[in-house]
N, C-alpha and C positions, 0 to 999 in steps of 0.2 A: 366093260372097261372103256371101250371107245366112246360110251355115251360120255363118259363121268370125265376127262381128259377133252370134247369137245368142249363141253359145257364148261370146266377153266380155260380153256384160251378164248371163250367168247366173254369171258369175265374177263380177262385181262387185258380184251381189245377194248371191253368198255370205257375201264379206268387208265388203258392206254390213249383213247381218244379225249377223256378228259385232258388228262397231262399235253396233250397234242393241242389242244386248245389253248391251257393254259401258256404255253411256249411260244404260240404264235401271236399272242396278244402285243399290240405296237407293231408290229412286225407289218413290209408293206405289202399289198396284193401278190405279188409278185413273190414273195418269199411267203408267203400263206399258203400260194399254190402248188408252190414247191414242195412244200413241208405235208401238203392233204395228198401230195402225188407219191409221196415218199409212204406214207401209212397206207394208203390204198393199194401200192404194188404189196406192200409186205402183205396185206392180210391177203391178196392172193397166193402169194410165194408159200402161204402156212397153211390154205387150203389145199395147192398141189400135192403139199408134202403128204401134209396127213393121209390126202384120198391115194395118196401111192402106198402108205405102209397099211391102208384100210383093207384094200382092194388084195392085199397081197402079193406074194413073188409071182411074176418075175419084177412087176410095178415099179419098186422100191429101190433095186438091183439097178436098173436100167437108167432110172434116173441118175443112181448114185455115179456111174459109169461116166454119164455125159458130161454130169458136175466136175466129176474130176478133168476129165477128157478139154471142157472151157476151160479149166485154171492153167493146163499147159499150154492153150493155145493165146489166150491172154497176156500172158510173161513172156511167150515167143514174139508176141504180137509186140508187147511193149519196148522189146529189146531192140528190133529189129528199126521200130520205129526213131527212138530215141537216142541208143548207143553212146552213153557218156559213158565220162573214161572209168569213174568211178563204178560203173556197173558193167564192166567188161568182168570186172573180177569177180564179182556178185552173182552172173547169171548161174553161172552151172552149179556152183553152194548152193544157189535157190531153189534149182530145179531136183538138187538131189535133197533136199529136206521137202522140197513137196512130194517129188515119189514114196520120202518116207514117210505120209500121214495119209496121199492119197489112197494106197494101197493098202495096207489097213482100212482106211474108211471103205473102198471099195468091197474086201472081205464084209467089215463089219454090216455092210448091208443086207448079206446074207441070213444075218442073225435073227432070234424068232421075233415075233412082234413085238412083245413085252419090252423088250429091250431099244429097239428103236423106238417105238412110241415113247421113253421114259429120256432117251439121250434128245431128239427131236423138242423135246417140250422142256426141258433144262436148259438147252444151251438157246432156243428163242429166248425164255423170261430173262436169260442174263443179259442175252444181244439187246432184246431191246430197251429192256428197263435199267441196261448202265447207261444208253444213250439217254435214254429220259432222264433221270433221277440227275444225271450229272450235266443236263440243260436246266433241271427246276433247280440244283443245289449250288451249282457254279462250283467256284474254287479252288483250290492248286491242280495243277496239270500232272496228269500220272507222269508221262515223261515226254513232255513239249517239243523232246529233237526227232522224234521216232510219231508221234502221234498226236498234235495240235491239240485236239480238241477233245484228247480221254481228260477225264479229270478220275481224282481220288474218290470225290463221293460218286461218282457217277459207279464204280468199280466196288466201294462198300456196297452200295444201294440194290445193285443186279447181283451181287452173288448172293447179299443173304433174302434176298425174294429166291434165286433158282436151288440156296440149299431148304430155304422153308416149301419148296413148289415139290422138290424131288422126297422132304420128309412124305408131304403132303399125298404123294402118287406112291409112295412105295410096294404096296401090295401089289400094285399093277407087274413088279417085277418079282414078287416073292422074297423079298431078301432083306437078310435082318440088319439094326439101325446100324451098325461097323459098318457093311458094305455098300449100304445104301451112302451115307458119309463119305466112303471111299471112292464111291463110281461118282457120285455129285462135284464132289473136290476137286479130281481127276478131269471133270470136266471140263468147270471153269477155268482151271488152270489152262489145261490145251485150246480150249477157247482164244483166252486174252493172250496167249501165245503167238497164235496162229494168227488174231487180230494183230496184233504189235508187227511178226514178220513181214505179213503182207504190206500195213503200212511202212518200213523202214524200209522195203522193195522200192516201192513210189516214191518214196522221199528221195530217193540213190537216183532214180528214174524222173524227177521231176515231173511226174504225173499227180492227179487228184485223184483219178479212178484209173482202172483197168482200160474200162470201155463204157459206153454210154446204153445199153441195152435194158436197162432195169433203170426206169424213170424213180429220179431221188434216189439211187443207189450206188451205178454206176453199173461195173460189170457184173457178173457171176462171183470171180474173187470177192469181189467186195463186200455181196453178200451172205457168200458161203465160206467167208475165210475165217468161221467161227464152226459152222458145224461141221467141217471134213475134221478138223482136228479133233474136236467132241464124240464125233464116233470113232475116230481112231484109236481113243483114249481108251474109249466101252472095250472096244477089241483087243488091246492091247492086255486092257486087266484083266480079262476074262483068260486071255492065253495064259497068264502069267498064276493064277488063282488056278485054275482048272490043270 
């Protein structure tokens, strides 16, 4: 299973570094090497993941821990830093909708590997390939006051590559096409959720990023404000099914 699941995300880093080419054509040095620093951190970021849920527990756990553990120091961070008037009222809403996706995700860490391997590999092909597909497609702004730069097709283009990726991987979890559809769906939804809040935080906060720590990404949020909520999702259906 983990050979078969390597061996598509090195497919999709291939056809992601075309597109990554293609986007940066005109574009000047300077934003070329932004944009090579941006895909170079991720395919590390998709290597740690994987060798933590390869390597097994506690690995996986530990990580998921810290990930959340950054998001609240992040949003404390930015609070403390910035304090507009409009985010006075904002902060603790925030912090109690991230307790409620963090912890979930932290449970769902626990879960067997099947399952993280299939939520891990869903909600990257959405992350990245809505940012791609909606750089090559351009056009209307999913919602321009909350998120600048999502677009519509960017948001078609990644869900139906991570519903065709999660068809694609199903055996990997055992489970037939209803739930496989239902845990995929579940995803991206909590995904572009989790995506949207984090950015509408920033926006209240007049920030770009969190933090600058992840070169071309910004902070931890930023990166992972798609998959805490994507495992939350897994954890959540499985309480609620089971």
């Amino acid at each position: 299973m983990e050979s078969l699941l390597y061996q598509i995300i090195l497919i999709y880093f291939f056809f992601g570094a075309i597109a990554f080419a293609l986007i940066s054509r005109g574009k000047s040095r300077e934003r070329k090497r932004e944009t090579w620093a941006k895909f170079g951190t991720y395919f590390i970021i998709i290597h740690v993941l994987f060798a933590s849920i390869y390597f097994g527990p506690p690995h996986f756990s530990m990580l998921a821990v810290l990930l959340a553990a950054a998001g609240y120091v992040e949003m404390v961070r930015v609070h403390l830093q910035k304090r507009p008037t409009a985010g006075r009222k904002l902060f603790l809403p925030s912090l109690v909708i991230y307790t409620l996706l963090a912890v979930p995700f932290v449970l769902f860490s626990f879960m067997d590997k099947p399952y993280l391997y299939f939520v891990f590999v869903v909600v990257a092909v959405f992350d990245a390939f809505s940012q791609i597909s909606g750089q090559l497609m351009g056009g209307r702004r999913l919602i321009p006051s909350v998120s600048p730069k999502k677009t519509i097709s960017g948001l078609i283009g990644g869900s139906i590559l991570a519903l065709l990726t999660a068809v694609l991987i199903r055996d990997s979890i055992g489970a037939e096409w209803t739930s496989v559809l239902l845990y995929s769906i579940s995803i991206v939804i909590f995904a572009l959720l989790g995506d949207l809040l984090a950015s509408y935080f920033k926006r209240q906060y007049g920030v770009k990023d969190f933090s600058n720590l992840l070169p071309g990404h910004g902070g931890f949020l930023d990166r992972f404000d798609s998959l805490i909520p994507g495992g939350a999702a897994m954890y959540i259906i499985n309480i609620i099914i089971l």
